[in-house]
Backbone as CSV, one residue per row, in Angstrom:
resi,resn,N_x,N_y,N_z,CA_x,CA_y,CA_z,C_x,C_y,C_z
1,UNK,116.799,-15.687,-75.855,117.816,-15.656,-74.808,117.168,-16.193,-73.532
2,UNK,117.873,-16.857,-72.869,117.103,-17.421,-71.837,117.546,-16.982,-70.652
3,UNK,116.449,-17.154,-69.483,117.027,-15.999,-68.051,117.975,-16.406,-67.404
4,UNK,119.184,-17.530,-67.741,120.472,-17.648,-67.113,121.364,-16.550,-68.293
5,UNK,121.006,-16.510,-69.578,122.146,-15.694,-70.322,121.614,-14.742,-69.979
6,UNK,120.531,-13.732,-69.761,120.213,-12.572,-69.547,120.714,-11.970,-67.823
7,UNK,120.642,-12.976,-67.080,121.358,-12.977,-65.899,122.645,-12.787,-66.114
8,UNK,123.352,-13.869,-66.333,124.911,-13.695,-66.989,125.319,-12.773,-67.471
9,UNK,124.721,-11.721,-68.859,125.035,-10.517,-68.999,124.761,-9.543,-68.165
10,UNK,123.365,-9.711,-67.581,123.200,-8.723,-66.492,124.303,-8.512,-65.673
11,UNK,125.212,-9.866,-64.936,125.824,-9.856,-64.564,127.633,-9.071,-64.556
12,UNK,127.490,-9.648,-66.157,128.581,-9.204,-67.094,128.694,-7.461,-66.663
13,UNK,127.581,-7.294,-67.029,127.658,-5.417,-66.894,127.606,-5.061,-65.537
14,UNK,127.227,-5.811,-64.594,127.361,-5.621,-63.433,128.839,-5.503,-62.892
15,UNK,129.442,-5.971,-63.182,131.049,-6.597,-63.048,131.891,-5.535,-63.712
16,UNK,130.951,-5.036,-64.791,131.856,-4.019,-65.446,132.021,-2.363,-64.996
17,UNK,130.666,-2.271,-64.607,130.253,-1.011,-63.712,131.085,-0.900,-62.556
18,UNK,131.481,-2.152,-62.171,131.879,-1.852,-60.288,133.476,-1.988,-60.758
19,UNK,133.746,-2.340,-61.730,135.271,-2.170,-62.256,135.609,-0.836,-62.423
20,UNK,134.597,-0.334,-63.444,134.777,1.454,-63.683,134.456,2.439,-62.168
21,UNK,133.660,1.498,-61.220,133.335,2.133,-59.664,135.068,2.075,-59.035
22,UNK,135.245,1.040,-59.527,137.234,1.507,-58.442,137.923,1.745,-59.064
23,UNK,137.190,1.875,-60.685,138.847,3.035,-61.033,139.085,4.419,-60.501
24,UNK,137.381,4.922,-60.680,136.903,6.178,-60.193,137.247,6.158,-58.541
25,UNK,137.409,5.337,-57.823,137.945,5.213,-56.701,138.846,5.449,-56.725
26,UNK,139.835,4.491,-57.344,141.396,5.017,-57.430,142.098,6.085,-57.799
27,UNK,141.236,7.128,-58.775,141.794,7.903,-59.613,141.191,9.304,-58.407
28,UNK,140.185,8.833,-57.384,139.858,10.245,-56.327,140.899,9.949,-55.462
29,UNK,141.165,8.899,-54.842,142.591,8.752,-54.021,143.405,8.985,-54.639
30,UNK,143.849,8.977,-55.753,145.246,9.682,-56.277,145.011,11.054,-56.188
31,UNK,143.665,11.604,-56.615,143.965,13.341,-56.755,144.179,13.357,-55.011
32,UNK,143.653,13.005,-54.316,143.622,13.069,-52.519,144.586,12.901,-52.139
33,UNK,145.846,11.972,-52.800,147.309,12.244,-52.311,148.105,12.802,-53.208
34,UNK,147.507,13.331,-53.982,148.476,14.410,-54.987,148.089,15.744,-54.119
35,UNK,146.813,16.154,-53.667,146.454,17.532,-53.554,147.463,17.183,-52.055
36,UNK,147.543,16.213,-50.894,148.267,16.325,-49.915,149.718,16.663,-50.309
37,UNK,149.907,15.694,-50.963,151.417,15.948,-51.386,151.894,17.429,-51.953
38,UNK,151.035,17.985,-52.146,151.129,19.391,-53.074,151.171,20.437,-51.935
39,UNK,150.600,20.028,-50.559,150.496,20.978,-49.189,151.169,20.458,-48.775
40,UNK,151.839,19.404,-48.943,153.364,19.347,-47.930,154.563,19.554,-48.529
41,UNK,154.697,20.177,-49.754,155.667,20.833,-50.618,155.545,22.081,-50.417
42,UNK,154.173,23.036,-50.279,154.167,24.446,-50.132,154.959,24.576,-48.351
43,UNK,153.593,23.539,-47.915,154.488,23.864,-46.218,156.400,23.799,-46.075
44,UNK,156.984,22.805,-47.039,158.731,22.618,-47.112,158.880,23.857,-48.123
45,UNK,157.935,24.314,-48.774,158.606,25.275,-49.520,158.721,26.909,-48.375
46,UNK,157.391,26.993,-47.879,157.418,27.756,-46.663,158.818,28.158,-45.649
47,UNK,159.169,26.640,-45.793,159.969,26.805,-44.490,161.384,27.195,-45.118
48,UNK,161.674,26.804,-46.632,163.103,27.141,-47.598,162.625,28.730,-47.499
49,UNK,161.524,29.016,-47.810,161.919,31.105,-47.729,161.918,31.333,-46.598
50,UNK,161.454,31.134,-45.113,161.672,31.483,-44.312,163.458,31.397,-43.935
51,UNK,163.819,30.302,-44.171,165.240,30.565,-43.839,166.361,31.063,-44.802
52,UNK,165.802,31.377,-45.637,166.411,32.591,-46.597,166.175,33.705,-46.291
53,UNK,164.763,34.014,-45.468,165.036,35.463,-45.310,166.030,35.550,-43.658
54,UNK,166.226,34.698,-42.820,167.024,34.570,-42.127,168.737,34.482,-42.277
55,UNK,168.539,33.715,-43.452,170.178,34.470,-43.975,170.535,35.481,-44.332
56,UNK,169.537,36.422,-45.320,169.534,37.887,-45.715,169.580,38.539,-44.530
57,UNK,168.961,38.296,-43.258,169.010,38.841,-42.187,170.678,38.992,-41.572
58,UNK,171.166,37.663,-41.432,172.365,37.856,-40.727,173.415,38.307,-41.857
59,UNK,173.600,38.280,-43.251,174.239,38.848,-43.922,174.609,40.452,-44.169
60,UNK,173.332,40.882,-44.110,173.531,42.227,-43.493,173.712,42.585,-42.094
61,UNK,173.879,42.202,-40.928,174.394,42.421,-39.722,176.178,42.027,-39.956
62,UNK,176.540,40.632,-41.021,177.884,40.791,-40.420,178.329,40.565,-42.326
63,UNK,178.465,41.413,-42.857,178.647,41.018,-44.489,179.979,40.525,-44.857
64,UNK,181.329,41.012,-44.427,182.543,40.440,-44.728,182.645,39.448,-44.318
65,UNK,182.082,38.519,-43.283,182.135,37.528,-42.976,181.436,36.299,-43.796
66,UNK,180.220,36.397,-44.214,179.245,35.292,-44.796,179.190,35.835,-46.410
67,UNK,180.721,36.019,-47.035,180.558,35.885,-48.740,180.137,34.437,-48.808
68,UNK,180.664,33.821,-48.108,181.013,32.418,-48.618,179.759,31.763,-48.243
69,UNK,179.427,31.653,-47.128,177.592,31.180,-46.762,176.650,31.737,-47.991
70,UNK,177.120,32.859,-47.976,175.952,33.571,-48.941,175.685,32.756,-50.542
71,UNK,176.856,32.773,-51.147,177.207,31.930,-52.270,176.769,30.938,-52.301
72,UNK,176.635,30.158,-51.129,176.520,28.763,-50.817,174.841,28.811,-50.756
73,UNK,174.637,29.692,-50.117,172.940,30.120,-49.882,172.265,30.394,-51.756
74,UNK,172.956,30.911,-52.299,172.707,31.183,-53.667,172.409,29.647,-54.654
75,UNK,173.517,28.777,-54.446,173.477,27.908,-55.211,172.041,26.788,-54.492
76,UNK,171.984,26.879,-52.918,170.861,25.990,-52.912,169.643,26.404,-53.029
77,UNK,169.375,27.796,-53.376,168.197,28.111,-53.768,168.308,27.882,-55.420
78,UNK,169.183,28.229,-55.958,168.945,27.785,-57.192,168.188,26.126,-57.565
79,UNK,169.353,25.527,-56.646,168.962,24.488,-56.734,167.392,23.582,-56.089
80,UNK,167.226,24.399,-55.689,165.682,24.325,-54.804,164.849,24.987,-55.555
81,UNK,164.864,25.771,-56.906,164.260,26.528,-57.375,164.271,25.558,-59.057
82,UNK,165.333,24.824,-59.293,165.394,23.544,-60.442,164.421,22.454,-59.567
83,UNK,164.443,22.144,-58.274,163.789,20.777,-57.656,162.123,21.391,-57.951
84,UNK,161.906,22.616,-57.881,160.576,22.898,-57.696,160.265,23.061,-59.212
85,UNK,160.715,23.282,-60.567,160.735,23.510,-61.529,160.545,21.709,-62.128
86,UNK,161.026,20.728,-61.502,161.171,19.196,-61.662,159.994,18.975,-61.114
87,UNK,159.542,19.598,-59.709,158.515,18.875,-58.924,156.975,19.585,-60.001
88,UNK,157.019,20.640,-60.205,155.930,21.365,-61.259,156.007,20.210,-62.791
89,UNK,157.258,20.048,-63.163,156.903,19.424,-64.415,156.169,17.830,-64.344
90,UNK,156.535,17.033,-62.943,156.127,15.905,-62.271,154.775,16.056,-62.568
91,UNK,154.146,17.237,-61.302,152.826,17.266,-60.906,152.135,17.657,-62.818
92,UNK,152.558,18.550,-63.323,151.955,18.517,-64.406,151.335,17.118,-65.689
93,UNK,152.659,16.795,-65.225,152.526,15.130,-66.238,151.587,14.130,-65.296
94,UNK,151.268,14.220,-64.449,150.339,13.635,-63.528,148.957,14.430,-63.357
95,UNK,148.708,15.529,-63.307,147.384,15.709,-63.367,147.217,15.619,-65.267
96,UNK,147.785,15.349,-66.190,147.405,15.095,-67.615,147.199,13.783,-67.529
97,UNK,147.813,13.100,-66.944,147.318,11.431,-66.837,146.871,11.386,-66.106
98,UNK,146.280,11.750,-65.188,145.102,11.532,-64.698,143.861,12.419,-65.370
99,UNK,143.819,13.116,-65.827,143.031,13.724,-66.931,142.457,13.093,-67.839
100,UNK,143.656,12.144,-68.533,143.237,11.163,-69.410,142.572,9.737,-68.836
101,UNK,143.388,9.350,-67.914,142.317,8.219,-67.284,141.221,8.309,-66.733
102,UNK,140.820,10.108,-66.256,139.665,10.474,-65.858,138.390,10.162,-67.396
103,UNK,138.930,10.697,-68.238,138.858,10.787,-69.700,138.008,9.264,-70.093
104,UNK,139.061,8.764,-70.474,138.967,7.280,-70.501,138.155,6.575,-69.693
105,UNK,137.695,6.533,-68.403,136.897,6.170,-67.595,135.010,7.337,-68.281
106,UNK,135.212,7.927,-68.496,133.966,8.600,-68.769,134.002,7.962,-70.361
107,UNK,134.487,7.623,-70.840,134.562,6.819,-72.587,134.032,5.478,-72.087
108,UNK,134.583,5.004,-71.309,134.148,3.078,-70.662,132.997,3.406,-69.864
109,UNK,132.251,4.558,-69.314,131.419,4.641,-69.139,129.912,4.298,-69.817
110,UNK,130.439,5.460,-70.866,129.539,5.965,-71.648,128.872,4.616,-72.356
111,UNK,130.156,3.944,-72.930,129.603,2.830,-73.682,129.340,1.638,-72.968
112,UNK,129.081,1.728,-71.656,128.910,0.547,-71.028,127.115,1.465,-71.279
113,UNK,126.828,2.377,-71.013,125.509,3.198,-70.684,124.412,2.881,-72.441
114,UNK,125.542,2.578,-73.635,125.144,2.010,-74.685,124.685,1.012,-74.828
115,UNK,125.559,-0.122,-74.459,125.285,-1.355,-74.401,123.873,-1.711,-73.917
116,UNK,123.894,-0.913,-72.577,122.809,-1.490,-71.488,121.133,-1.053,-72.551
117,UNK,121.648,0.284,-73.387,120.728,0.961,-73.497,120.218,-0.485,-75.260
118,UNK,121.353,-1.270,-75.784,121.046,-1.928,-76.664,120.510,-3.214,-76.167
119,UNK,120.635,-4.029,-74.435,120.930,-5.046,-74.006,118.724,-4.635,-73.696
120,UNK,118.337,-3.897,-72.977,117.067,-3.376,-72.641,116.125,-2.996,-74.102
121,UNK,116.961,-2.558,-75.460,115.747,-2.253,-77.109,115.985,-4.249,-77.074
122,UNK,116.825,-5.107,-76.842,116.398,-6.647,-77.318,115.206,-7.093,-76.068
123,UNK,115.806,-6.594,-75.157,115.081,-7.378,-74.498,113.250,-6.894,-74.496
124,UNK,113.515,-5.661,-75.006,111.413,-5.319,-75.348,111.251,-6.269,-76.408
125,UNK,112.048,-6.190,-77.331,111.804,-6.695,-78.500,111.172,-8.330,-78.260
126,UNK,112.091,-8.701,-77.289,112.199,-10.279,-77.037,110.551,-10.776,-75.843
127,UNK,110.293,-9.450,-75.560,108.998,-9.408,-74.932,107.735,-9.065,-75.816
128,UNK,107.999,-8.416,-76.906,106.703,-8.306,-77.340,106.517,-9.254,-78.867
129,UNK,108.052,-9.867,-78.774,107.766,-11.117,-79.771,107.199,-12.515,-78.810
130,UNK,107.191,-12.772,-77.527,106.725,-14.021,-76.822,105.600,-13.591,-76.217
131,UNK,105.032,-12.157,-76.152,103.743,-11.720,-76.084,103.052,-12.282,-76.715
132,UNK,103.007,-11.572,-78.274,102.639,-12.214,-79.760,102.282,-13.496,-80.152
133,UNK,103.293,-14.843,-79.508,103.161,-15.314,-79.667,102.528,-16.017,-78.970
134,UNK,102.428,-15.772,-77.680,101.268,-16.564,-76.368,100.020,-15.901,-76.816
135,UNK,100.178,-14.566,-77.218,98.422,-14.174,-77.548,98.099,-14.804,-78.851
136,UNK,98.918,-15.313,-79.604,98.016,-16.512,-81.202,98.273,-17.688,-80.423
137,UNK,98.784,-18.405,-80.006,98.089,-19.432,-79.016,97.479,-19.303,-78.480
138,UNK,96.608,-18.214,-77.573,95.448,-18.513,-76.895,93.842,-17.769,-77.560
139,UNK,93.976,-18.164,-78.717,92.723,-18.005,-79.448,93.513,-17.196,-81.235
140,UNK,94.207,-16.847,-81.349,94.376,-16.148,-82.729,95.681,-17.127,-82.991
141,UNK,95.840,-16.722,-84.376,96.963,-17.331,-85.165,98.230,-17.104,-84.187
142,UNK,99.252,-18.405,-84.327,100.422,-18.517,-83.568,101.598,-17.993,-85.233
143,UNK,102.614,-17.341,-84.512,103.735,-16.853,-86.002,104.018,-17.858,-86.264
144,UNK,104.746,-18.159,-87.249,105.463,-19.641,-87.716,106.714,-19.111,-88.300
């Protein structure tokens, strides 16, 4: 192999490493705007019980009056209670894929860590066969 192809692959794996370097980039900025996104749902979720317990509040001060608010108060917590049941099944299917591409990135790792480890047993090999052979050219038998 000569030191432009050994360059070239060097290269090759070089190229491949810094590929698997921004997936691992990409995949920490996604958990970094998933974990934000996940504190600005508790903070909106915060603020949906706070003004539920503000309706329970005025419902008991004036009750014949707010059946109908109340009802109305009923169905959008339900319904805020299906959005958060949607937003949990979301976030779930997203930290599993990202699990798996975390996954997958430690698999394209690993075997890039193979390669290198097969690309370094040729290249001794390829050194102590042109050893060999410069030391029988300079006084002992050359291989044939």
């Amino acid at each position: 192999m000569t030191p432009e192809e050994m360059e070239r692959m060097l290269q090759k794996h070089d190229e491949a490493l810094a590929r698997i370097e921004r997936n691992v980039e990409l995949v920490t900025n996604q958990q970094a705007q998933f974990y934000s996104d996940l504190q600005g749902l508790t903070a909106r979720l915060d603020g949906f019980e706070k003004a539920a317990e503000q309706a329970r509040a005025r419902q008991e001060a004036s009750i014949s009056n707010l059946t109908e608010p109340v009802d109305r108060l009923i169905s959008a917590q339900l319904r805020l209670v299906e959005g958060i049941d949607r937003m949990t099944d979301v976030t779930e299917q997203r930290l599993n894929a990202l699990a798996e591409a975390q996954k997958a990135a430690e698999e394209r790792l690993n075997a890039l860590a193979e390669a290198q480890k097969a690309t370094e047993d040729h290249l001794r090999s390829l050194i102590a066969l042109v050893a060999r052979y410069i030391s029988g050219r300079n006084g002992g038998d050359a291989p044939r």
